[in-house]
VEXTOR-117652 format. One record per residue (C-alpha): residue number from 0; residue in one letter; z negated, x negated, y negated. Coordinates in Angstrom, 2 decimals. Each point is the difference from the previous one (the first is absolute). Layout:
residues N
<fiba NUM; a; <Z; X; Y>>
...
end
This chain:
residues 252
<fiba 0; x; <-67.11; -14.09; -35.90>>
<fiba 1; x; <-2.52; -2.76; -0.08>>
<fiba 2; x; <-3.27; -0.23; -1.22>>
<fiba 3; x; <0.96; -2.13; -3.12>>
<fiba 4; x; <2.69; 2.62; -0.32>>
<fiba 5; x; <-2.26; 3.18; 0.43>>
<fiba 6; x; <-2.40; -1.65; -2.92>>
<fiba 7; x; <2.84; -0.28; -2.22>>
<fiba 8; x; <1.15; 3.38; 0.55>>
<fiba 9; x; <-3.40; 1.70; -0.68>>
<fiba 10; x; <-0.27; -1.86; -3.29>>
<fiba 11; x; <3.52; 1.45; -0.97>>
<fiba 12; x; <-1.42; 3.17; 0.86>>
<fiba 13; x; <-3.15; -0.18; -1.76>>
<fiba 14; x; <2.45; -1.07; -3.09>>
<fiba 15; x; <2.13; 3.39; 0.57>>
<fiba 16; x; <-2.91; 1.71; -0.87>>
<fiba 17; x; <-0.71; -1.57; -3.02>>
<fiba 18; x; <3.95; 0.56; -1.34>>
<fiba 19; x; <-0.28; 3.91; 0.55>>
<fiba 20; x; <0.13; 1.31; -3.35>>
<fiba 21; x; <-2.18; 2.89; 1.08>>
<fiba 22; x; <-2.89; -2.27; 0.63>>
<fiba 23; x; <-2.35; -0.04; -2.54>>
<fiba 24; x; <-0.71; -3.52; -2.11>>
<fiba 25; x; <-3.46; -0.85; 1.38>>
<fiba 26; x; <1.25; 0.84; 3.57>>
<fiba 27; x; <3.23; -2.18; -0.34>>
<fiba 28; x; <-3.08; -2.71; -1.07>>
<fiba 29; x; <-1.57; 0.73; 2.91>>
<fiba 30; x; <3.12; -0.93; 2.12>>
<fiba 31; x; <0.93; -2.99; -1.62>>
<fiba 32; x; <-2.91; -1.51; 0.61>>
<fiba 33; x; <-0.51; 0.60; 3.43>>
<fiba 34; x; <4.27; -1.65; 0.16>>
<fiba 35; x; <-1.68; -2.78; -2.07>>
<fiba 36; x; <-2.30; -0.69; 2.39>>
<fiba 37; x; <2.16; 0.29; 2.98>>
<fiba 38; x; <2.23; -2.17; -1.32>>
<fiba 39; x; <-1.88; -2.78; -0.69>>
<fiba 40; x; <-1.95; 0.20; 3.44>>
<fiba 41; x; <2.91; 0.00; 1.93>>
<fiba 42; x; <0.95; -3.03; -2.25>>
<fiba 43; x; <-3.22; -1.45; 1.74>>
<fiba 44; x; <0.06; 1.09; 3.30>>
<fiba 45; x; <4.09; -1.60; 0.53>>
<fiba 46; x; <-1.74; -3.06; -2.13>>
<fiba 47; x; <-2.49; -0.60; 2.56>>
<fiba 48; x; <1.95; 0.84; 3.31>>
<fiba 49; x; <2.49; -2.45; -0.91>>
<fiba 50; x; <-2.63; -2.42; -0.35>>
<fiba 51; x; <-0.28; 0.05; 3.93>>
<fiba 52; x; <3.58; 0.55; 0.61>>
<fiba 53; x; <1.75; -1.32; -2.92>>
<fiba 54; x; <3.60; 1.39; 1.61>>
<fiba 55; x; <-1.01; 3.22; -0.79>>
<fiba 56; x; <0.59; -0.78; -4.23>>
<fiba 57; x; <2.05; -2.45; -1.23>>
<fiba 58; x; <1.27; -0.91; -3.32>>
<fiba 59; x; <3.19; 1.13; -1.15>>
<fiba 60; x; <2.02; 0.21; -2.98>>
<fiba 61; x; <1.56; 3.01; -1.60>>
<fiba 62; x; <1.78; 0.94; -3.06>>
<fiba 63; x; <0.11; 2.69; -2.37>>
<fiba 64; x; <2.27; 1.05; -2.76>>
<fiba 65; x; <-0.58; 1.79; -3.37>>
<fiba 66; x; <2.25; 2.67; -1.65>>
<fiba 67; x; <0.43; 0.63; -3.70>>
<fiba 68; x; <-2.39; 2.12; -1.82>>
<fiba 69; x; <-2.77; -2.14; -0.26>>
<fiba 70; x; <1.06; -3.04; 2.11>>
<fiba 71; x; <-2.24; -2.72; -0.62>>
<fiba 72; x; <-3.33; 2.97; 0.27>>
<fiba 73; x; <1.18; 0.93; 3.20>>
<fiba 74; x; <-0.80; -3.44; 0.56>>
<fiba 75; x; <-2.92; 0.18; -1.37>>
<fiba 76; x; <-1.08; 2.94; 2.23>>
<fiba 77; x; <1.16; -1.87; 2.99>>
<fiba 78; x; <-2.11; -2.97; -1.21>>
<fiba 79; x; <-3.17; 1.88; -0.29>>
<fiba 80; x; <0.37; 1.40; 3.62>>
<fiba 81; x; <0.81; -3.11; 1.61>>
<fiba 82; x; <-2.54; -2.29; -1.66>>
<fiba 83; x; <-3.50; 2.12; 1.14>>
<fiba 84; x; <1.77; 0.74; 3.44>>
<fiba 85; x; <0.07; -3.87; 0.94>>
<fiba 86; x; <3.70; -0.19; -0.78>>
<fiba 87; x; <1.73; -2.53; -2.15>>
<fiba 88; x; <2.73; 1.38; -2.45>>
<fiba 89; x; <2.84; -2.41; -1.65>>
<fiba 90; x; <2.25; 1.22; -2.89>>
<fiba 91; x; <3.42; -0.98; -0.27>>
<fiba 92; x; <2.38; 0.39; -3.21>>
<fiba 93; x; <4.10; 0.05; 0.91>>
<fiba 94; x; <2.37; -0.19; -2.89>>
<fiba 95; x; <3.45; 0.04; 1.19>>
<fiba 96; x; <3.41; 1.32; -0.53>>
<fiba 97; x; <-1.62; 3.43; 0.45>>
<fiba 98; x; <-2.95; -0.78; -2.50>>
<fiba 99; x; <1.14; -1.65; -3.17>>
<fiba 100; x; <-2.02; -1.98; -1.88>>
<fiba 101; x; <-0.17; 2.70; -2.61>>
<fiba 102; x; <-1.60; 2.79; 2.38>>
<fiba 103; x; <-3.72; -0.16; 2.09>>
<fiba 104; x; <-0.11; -2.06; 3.25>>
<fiba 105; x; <0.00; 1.59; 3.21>>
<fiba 106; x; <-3.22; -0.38; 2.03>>
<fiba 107; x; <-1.40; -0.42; 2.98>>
<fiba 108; x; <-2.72; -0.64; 2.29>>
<fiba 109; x; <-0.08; -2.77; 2.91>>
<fiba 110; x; <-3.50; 1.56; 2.11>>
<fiba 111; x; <-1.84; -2.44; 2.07>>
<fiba 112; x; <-2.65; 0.63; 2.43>>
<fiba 113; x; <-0.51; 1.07; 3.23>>
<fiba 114; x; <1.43; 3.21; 1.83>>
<fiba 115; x; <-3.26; 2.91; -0.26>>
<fiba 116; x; <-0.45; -1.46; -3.57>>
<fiba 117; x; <3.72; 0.67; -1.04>>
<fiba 118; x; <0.15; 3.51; 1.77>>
<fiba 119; x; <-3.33; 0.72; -2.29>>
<fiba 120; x; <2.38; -0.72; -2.60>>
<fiba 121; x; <2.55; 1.80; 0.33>>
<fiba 122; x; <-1.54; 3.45; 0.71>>
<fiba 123; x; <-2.37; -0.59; -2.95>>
<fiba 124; x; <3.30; -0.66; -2.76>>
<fiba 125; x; <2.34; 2.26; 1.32>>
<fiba 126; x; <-2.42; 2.76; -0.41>>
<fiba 127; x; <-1.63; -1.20; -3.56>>
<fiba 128; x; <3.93; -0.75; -1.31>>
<fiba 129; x; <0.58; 3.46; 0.69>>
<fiba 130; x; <-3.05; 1.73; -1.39>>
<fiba 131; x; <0.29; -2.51; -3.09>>
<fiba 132; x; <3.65; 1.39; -0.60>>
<fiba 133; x; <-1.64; 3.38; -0.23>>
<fiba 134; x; <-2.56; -1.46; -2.48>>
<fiba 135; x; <3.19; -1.65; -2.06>>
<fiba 136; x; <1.97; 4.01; 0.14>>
<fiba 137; x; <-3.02; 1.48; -1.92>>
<fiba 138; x; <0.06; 0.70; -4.06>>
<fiba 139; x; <-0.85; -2.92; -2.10>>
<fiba 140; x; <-2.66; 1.21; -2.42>>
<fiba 141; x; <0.74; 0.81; -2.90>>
<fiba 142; x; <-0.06; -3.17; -3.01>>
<fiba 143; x; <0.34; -2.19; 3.43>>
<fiba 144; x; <3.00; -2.70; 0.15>>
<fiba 145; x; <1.63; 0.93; 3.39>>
<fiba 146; x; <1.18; -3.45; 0.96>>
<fiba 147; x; <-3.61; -1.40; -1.41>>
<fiba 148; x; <-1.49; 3.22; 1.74>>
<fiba 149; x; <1.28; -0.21; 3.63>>
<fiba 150; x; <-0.36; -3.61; 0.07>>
<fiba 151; x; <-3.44; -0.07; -0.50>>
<fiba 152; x; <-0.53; 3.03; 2.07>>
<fiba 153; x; <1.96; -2.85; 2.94>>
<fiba 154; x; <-2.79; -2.52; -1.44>>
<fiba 155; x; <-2.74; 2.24; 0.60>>
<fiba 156; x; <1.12; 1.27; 3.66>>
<fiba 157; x; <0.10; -3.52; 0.83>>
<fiba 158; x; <-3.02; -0.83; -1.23>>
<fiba 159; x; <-2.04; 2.06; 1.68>>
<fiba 160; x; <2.33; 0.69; 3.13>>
<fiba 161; x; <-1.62; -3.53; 0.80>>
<fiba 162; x; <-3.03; 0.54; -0.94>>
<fiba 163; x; <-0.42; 2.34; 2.31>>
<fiba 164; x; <1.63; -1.87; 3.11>>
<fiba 165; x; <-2.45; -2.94; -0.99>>
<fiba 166; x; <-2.73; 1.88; 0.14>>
<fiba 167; x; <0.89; 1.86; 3.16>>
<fiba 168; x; <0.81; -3.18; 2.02>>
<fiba 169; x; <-3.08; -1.71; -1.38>>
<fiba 170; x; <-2.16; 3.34; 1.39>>
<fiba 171; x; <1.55; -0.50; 3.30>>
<fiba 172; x; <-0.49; -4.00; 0.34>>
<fiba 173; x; <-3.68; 0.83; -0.89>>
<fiba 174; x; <-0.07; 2.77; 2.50>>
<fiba 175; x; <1.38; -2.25; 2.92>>
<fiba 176; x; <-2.40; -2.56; -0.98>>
<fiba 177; x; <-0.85; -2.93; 2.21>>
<fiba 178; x; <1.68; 1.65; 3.11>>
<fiba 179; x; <1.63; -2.90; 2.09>>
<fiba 180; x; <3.43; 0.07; 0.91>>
<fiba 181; x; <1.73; -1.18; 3.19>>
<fiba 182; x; <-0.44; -3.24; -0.92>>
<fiba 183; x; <-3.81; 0.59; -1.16>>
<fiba 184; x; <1.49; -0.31; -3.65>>
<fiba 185; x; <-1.86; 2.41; -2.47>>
<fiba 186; x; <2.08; 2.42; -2.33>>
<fiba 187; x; <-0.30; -2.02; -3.29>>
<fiba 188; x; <1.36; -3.55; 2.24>>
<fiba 189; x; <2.96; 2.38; 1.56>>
<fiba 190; x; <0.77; 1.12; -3.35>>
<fiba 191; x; <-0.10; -3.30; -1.82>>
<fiba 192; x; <2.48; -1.43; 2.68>>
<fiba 193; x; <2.56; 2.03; -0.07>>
<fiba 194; x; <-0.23; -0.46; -3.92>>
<fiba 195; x; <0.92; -3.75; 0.66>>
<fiba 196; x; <2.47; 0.81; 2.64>>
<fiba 197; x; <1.60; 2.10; -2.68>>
<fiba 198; x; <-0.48; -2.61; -2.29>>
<fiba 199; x; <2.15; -2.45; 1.93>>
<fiba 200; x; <2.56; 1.95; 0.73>>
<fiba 201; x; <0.57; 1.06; -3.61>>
<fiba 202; x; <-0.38; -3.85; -0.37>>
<fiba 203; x; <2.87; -0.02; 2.34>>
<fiba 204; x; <2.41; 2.13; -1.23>>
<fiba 205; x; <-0.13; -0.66; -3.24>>
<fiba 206; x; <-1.15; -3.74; -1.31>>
<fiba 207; x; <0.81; 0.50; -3.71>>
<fiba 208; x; <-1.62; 3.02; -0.45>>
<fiba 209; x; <-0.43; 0.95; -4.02>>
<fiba 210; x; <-1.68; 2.58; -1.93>>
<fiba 211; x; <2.26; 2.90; -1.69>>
<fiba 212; x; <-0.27; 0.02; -3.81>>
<fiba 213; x; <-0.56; 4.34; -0.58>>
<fiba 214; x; <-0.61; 1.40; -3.63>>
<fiba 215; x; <0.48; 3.47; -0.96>>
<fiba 216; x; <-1.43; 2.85; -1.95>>
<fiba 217; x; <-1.99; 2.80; 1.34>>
<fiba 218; x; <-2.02; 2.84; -1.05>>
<fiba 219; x; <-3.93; 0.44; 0.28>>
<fiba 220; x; <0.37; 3.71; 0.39>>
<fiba 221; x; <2.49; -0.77; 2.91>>
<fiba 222; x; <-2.20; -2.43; 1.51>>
<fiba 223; x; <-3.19; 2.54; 0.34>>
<fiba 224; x; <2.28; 2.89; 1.42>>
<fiba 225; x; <1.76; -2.58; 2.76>>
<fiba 226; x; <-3.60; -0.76; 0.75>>
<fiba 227; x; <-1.28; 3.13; 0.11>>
<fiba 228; x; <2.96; 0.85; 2.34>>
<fiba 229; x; <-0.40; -2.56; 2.51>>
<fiba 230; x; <-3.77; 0.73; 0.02>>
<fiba 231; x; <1.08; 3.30; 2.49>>
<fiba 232; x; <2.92; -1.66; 1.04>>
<fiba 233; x; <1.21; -0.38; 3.49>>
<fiba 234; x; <-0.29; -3.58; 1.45>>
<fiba 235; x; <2.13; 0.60; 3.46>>
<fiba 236; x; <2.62; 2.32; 0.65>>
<fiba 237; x; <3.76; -0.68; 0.15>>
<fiba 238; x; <2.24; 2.13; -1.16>>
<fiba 239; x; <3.29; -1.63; -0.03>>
<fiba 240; x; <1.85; 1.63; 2.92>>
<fiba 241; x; <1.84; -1.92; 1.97>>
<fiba 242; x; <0.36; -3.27; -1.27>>
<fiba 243; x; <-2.85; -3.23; -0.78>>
<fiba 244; x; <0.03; -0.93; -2.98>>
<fiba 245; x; <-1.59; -3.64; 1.12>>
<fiba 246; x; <2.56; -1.73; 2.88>>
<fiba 247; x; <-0.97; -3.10; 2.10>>
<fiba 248; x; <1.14; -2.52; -0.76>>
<fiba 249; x; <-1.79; -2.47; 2.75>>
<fiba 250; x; <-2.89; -0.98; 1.10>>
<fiba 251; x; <-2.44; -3.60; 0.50>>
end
């Protein structure tokens, strides 16, 4: 195991902790946001040593796929990982033989950005799609919509699922401060260059980008329970044994 590797592993062990249903709330609080923090300084620190030896991140491209209930949310959930972890998300719609006009689209996600950034990714979502499923299985109050309910209760995970990530990558940027990297680079000019490096390779891959038209109906009540939720939730650890739910799909 390397170092990157033995980093990673103590976050998803932190994150364990934090999923025990016999911890209490305020300590599963506690553990969350020492994995918050972890997360987004070893976002930094792979940020920065690739700034000296750029072969040790590059940018690559991966996909991910989203399975009815709650198709296009999952999305959304995706979205508001990727976005605050320096990763750039693009939704695709496929109608075809298998999807009739007259049913919902199919979606996906084409994930840009560069190797440490898309590993953040993934162990963030798989864990928070798994925890938000057990958000979705609890009783709807009562007078609540379901649909209207659990959709908002998807809005308001989102919401503040990247609220938090923002705020945690922001604390650790502010942390590192003016530290020069490799190339006597501080944090903030590392940062904002692999943002254009991104940039371009999105650029790249897809010219005639668009924005997705999304309108739906969701519940208020739903909203300020999926926030509440992700307020304790876990931001790291995988769960899905033995398979990745995000495959490679090349890299620039």
């Amino acid at each position: 195991m390397n170092h990157d590797d033995a980093k990673l592993d103590r976050i998803r062990k932190i994150l364990a902790k934090a999923e025990d249903p016999a911890v209490t709330p305020a300590e599963a609080d506690a553990y969350n946001e020492k994995a918050d923090a972890l997360i987004a300084a070893y976002g930094i620190d792979r940020a920065m040593l690739a700034a000296g030896d750029p072969g040790t991140d590059i940018i690559e491209h991966r996909h991910i796929t989203f399975t009815a209930p709650y198709m296009r949310d999952r999305a959304d959930l995706a979205w508001a990982v990727a976005d605050p972890l320096r990763v750039c998300g693009i939704l695709r719609t496929r109608r075809g033989r298998s999807y009739p006009r007259r049913t919902a689209p199919a979606y996906s996600m084409d994930l840009i950005g560069f190797t440490s950034d898309l590993d953040r990714v993934q162990a963030v979502y798989e864990s928070l799609l798994i925890q938000l499923g057990h958000g979705l299985a609890q009783r709807v109050p009562y007078g609540e919509h379901p649909s209207a309910y659990r959709r908002g209760y998807i809005r308001g995970f989102c919401w503040t699922v990247e609220s938090r990530l923002r705020a945690a990558e922001r604390n650790a940027a502010e942390t590192a401060g003016s530290t020069p990297a490799g190339g006597g680079q501080s944090v903030a000019l590392v940062l904002a260059d692999r943002a254009a490096q991104v940039q371009a390779a999105v650029k790249a891959a897809h010219p005639d980008i668009g924005t997705a038209d999304y309108r739906d109906t969701s519940s208020y009540a739903g909203e300020a329970a999926g926030s509440d939720a992700a307020l304790g939730a876990d931001l790291g650890q995988p769960r899905i044994s033995g398979s990745r739910s995000l495959t490679t799909g090349g890299a620039s």
